[in-house]
Structures are given as structure tokens and as C-alpha cells.
N, CA, C and O atoms as a GROMACS GRO file, in nm:
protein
  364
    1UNK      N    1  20.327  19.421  -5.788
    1UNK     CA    2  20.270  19.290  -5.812
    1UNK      C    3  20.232  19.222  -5.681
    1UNK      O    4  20.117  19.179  -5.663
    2UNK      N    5  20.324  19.213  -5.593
    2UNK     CA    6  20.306  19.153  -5.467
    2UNK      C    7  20.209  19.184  -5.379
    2UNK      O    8  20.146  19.095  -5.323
    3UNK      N    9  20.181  19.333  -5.354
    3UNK     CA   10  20.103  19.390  -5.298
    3UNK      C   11  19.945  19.397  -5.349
    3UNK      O   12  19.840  19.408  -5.286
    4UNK      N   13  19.977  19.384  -5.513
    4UNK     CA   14  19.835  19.378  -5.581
    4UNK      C   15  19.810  19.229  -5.496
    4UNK      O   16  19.719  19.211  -5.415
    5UNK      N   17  19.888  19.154  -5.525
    5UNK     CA   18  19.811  19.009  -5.493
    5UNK      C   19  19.768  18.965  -5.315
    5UNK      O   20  19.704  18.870  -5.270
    6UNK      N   21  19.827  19.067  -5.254
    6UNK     CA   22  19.779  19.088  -5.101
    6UNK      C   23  19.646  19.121  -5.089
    6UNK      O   24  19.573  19.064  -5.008
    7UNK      N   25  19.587  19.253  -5.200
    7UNK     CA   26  19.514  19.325  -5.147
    7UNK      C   27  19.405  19.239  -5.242
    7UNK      O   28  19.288  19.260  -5.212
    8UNK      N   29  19.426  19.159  -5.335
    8UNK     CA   30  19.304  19.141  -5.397
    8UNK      C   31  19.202  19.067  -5.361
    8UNK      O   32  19.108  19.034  -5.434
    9UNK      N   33  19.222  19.031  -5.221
    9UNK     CA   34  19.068  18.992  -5.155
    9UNK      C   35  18.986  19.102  -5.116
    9UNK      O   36  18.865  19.094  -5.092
   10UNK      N   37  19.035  19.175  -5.111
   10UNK     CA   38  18.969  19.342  -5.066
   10UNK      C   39  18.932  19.397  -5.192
   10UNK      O   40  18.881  19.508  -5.176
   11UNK      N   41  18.937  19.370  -5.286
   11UNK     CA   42  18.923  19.480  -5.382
   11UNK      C   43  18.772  19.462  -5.452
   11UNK      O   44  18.717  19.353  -5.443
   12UNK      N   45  18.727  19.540  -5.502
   12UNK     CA   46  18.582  19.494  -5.588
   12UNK      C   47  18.603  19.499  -5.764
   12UNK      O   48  18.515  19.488  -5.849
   13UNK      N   49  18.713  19.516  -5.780
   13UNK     CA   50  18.758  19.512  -5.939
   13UNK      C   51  18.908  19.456  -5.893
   13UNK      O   52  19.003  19.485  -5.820
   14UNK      N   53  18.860  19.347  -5.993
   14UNK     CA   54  19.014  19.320  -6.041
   14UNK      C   55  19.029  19.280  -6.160
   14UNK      O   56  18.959  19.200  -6.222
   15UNK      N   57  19.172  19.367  -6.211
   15UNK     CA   58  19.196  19.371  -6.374
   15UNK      C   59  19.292  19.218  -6.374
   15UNK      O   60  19.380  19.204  -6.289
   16UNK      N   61  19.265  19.105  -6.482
   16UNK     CA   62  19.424  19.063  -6.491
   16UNK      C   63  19.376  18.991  -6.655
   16UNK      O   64  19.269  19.004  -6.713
   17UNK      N   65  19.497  18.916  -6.696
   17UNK     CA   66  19.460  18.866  -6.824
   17UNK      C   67  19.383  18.753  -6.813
   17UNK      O   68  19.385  18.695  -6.705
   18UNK      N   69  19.296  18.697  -6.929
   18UNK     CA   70  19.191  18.579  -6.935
   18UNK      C   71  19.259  18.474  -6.872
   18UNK      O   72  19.210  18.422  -6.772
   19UNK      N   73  19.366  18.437  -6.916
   19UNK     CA   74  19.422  18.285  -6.919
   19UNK      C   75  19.436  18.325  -6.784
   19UNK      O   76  19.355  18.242  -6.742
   20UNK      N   77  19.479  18.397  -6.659
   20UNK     CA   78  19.465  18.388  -6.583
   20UNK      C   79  19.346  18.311  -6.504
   20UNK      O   80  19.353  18.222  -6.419
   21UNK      N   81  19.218  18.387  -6.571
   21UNK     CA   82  19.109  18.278  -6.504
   21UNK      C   83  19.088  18.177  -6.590
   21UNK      O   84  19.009  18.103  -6.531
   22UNK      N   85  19.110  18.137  -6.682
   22UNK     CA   86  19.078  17.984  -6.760
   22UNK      C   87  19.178  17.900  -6.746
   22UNK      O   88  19.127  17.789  -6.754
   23UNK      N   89  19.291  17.890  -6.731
   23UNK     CA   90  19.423  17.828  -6.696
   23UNK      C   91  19.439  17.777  -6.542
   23UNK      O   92  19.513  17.839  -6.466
   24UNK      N   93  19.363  17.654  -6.494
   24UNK     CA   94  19.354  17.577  -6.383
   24UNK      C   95  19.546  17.621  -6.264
   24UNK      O   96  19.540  17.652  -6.145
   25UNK      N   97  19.647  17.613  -6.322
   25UNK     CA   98  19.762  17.625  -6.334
   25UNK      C   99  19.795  17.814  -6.262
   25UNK      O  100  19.844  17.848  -6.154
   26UNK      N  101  19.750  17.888  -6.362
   26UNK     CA  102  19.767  18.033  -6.307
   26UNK      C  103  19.641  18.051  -6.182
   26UNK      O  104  19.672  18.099  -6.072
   27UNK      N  105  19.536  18.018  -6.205
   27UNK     CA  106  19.404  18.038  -6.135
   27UNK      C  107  19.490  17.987  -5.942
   27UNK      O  108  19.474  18.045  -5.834
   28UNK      N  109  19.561  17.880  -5.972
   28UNK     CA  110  19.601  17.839  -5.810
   28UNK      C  111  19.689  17.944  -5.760
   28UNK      O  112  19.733  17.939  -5.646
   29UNK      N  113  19.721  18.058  -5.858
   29UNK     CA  114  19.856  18.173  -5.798
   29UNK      C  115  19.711  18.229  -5.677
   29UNK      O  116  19.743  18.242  -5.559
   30UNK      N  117  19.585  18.254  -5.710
   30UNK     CA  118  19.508  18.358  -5.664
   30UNK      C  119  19.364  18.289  -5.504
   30UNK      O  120  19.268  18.212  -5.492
   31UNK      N  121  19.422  18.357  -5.445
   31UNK     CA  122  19.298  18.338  -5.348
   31UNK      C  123  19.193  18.288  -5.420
   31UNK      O  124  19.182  18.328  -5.536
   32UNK      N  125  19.113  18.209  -5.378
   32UNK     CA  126  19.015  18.164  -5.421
   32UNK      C  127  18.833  18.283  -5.432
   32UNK      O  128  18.739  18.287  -5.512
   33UNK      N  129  18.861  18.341  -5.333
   33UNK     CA  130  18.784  18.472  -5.310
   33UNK      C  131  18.792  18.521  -5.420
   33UNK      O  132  18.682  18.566  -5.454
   34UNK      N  133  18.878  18.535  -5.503
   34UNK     CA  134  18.875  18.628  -5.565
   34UNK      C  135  18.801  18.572  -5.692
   34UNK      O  136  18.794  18.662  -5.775
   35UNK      N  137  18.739  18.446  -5.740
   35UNK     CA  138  18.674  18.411  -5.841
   35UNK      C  139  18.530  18.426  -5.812
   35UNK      O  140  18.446  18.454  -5.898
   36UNK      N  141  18.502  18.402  -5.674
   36UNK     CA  142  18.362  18.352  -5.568
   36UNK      C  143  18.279  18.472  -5.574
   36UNK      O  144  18.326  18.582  -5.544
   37UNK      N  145  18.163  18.458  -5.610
   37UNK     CA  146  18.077  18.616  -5.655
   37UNK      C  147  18.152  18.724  -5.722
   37UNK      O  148  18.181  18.831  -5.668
   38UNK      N  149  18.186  18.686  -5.854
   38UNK     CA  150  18.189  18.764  -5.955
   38UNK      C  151  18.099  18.784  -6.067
   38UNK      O  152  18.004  18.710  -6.089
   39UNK      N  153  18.136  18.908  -6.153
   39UNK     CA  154  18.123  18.972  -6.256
   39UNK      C  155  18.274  18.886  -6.342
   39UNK      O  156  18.384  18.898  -6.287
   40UNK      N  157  18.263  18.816  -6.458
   40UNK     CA  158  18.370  18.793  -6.533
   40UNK      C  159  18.339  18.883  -6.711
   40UNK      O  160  18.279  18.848  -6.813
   41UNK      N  161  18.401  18.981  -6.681
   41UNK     CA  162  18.407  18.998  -6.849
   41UNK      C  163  18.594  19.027  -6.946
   41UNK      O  164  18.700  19.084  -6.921
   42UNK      N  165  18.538  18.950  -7.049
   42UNK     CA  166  18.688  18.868  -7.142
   42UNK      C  167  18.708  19.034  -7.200
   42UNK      O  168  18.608  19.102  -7.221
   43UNK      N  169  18.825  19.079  -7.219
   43UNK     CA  170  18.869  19.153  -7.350
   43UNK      C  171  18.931  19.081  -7.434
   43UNK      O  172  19.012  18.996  -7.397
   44UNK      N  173  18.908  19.101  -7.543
   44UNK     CA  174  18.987  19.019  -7.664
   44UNK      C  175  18.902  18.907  -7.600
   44UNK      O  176  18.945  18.848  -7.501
   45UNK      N  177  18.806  18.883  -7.644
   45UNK     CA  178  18.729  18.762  -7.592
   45UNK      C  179  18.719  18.635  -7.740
   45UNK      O  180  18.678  18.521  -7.718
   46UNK      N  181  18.759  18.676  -7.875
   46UNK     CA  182  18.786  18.598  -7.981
   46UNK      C  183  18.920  18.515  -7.973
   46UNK      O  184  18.953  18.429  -8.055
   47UNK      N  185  18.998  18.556  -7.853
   47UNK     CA  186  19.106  18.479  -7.816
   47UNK      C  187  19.089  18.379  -7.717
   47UNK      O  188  19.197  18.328  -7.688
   48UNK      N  189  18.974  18.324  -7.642
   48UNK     CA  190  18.943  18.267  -7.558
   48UNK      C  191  18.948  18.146  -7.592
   48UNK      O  192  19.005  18.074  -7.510
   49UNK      N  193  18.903  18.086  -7.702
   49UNK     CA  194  18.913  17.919  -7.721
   49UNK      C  195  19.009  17.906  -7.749
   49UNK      O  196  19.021  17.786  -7.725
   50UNK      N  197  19.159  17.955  -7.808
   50UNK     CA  198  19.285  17.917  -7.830
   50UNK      C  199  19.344  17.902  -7.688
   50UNK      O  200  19.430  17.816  -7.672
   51UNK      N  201  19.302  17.987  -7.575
   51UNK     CA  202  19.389  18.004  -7.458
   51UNK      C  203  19.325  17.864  -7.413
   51UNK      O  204  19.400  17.768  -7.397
   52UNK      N  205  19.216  17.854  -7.398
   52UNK     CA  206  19.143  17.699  -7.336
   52UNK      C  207  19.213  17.620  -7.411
   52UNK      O  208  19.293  17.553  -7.345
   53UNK      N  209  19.214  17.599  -7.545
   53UNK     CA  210  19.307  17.467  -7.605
   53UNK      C  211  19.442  17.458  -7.544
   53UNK      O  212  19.486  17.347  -7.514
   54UNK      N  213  19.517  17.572  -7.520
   54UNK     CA  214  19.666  17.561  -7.498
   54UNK      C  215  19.663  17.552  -7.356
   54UNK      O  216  19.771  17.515  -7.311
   55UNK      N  217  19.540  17.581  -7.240
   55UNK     CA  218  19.508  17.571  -7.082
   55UNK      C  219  19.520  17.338  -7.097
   55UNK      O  220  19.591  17.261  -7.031
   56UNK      N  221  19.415  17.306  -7.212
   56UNK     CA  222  19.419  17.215  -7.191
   56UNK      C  223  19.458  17.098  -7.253
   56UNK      O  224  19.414  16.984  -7.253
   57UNK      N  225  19.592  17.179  -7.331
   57UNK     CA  226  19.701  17.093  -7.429
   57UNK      C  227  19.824  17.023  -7.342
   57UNK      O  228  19.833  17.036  -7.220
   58UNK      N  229  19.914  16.949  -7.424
   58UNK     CA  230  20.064  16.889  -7.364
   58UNK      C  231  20.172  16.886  -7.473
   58UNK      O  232  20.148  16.844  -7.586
   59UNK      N  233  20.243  16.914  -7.449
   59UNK     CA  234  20.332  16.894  -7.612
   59UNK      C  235  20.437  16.795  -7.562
   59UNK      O  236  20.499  16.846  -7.469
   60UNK      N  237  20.476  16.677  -7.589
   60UNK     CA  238  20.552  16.615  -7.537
   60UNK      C  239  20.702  16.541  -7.700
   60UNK      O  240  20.694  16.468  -7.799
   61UNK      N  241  20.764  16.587  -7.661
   61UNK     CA  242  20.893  16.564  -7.756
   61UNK      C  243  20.899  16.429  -7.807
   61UNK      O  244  20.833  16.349  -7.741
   62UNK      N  245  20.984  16.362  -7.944
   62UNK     CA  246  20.997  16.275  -7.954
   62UNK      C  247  21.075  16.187  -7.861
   62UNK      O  248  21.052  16.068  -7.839
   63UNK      N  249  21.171  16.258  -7.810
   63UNK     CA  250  21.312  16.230  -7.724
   63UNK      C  251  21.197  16.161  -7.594
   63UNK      O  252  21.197  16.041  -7.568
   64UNK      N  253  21.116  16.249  -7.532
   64UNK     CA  254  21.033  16.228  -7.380
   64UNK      C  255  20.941  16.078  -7.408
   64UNK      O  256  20.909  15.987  -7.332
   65UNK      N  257  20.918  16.102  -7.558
   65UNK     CA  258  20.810  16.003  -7.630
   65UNK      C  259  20.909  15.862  -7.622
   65UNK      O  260  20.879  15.758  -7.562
   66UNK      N  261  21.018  15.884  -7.689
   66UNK     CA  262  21.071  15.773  -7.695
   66UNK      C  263  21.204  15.712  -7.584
   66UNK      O  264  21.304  15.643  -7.608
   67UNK      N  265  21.147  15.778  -7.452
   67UNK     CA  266  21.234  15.760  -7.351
   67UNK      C  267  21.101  15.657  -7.244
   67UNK      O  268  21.120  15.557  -7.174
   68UNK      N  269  20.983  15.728  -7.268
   68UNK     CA  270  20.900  15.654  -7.176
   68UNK      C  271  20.852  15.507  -7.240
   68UNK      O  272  20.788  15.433  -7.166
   69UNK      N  273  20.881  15.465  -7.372
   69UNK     CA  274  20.857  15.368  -7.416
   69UNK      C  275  20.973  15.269  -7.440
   69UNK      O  276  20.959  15.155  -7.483
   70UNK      N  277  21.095  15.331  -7.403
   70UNK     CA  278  21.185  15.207  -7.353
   70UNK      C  279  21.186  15.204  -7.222
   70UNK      O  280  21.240  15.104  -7.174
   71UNK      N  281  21.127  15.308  -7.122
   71UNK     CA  282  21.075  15.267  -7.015
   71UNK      C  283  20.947  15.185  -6.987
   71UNK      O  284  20.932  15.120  -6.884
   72UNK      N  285  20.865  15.192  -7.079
   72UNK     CA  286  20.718  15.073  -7.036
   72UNK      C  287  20.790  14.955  -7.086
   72UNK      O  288  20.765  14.856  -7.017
   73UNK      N  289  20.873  14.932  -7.184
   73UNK     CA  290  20.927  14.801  -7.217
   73UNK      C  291  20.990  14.750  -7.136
   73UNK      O  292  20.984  14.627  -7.136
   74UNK      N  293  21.075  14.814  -7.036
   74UNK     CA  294  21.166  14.753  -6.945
   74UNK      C  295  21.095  14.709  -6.823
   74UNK      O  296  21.146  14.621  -6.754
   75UNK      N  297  20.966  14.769  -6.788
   75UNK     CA  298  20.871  14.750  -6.686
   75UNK      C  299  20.773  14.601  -6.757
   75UNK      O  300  20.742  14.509  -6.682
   76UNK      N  301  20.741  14.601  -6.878
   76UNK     CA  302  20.724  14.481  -6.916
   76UNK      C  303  20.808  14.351  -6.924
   76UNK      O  304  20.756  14.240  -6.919
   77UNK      N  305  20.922  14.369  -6.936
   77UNK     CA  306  21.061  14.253  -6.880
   77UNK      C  307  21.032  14.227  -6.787
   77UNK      O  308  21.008  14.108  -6.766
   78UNK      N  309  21.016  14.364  -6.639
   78UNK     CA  310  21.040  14.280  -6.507
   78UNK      C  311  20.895  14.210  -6.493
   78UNK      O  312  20.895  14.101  -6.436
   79UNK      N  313  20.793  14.250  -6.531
   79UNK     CA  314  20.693  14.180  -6.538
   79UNK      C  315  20.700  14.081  -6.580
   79UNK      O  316  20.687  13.995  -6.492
   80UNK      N  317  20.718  14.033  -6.697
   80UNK     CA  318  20.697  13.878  -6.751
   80UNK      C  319  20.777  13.784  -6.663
   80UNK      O  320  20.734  13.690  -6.596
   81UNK      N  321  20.914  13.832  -6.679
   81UNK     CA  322  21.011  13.766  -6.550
   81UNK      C  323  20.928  13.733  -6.426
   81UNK      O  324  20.938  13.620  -6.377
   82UNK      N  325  20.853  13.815  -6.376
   82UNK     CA  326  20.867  13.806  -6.206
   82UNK      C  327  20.731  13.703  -6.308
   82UNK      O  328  20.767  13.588  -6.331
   83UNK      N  329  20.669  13.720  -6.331
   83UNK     CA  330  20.554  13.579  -6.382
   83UNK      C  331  20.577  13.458  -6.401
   83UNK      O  332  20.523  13.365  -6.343
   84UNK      N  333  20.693  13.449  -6.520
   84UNK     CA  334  20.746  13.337  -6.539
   84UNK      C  335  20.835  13.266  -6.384
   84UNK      O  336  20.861  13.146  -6.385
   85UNK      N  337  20.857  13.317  -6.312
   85UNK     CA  338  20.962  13.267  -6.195
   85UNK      C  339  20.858  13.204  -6.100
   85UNK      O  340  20.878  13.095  -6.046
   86UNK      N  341  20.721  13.294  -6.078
   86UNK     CA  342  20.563  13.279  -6.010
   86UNK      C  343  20.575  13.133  -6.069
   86UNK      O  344  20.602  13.027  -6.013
   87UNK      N  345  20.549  13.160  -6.188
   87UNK     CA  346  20.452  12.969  -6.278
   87UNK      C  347  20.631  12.900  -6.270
   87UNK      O  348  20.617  12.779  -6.290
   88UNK      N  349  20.741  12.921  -6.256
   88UNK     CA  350  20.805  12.832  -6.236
   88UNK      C  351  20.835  12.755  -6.085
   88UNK      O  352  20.880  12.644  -6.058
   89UNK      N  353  20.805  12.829  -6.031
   89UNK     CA  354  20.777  12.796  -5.891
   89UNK      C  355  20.677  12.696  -5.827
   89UNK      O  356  20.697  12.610  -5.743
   90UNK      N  357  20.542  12.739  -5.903
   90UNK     CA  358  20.418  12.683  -5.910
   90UNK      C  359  20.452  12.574  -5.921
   90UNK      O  360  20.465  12.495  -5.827
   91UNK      N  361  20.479  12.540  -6.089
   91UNK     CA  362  20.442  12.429  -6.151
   91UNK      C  363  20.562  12.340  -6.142
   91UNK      O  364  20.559  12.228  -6.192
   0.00000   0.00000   0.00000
């Protein structure tokens, strides 16, 4: 593996799976050379728009869901506070 990924600026074929090149995420493992004047052809190429949906999906839990929204609420407290203290100051 290691050595493949040494030599693959040198090489004029290189085999790897799709999501490798459609997946922004795997694509940063690889020299950049190695996309730059190519030939790209898919095998299993009827699998290509599922890998793009899941390249450019998020799945985020109820638990993560409902942790960041008693976090925007608590960021809305210190907000109104630090406002109200502003206009009590003011006025």
C-alpha cells in the first residue's frame, strides 16, 4: 500500500476504487498529480450517484441534534443578557 502510494506519481495507470476519486475526503490521501491529465474510467459505474450522495451526505444523531440546540439556546441567554445589561447601562 505504502509503496503503491510513493510510486503513484510515476505511474501511467492507476487502479483504485471510484469513491476514491469522487470523495473530496479520500481524494486529499493522493498527490494531486495523480488526478492532473487523466484518462478516468468508473467500473461498476451504476454505483456512482449513490457514492456522490453518501461523498456529499451527514448523518447527524438525535443525541448530537439535541445537544447543539441546548447549546444555541444557551448562546442565546448570554446574548440577550449581555444586551439587556448594554440598554441597561445606556438608558
Amino acid at each position: 500500500y505504502f509503496v503503491s502510494r510513493k510510486r503513484q506519481g510515476d505511474a501511467e495507470i492507476v487502479f483504485m476504487p471510484y469513491n476514491y476519486v469522487i470523495d473530496p475526503n479520500m481524494r486529499r490521501m493522493f498527490d494531486a498529480n495523480v488526478f492532473s491529465n487523466c484518462i478516468v474510467i468508473f467500473d461498476e459505474a451504476h454505483n456512482v450517484p449513490r457514492v456522490c450522495m453518501d461523498a456529499a451526505s451527514v448523518e447527524i444523531s438525535t443525541t448530537l441534534l439535541a445537544a447543539a440546540h441546548t447549546d444555541v439556546k444557551k448562546v442565546i441567554e448570554i446574548a440577550q443578557s449581555s444586551i439587556d445589561k448594554d440598554l441597561s447601562e445606556v438608558g
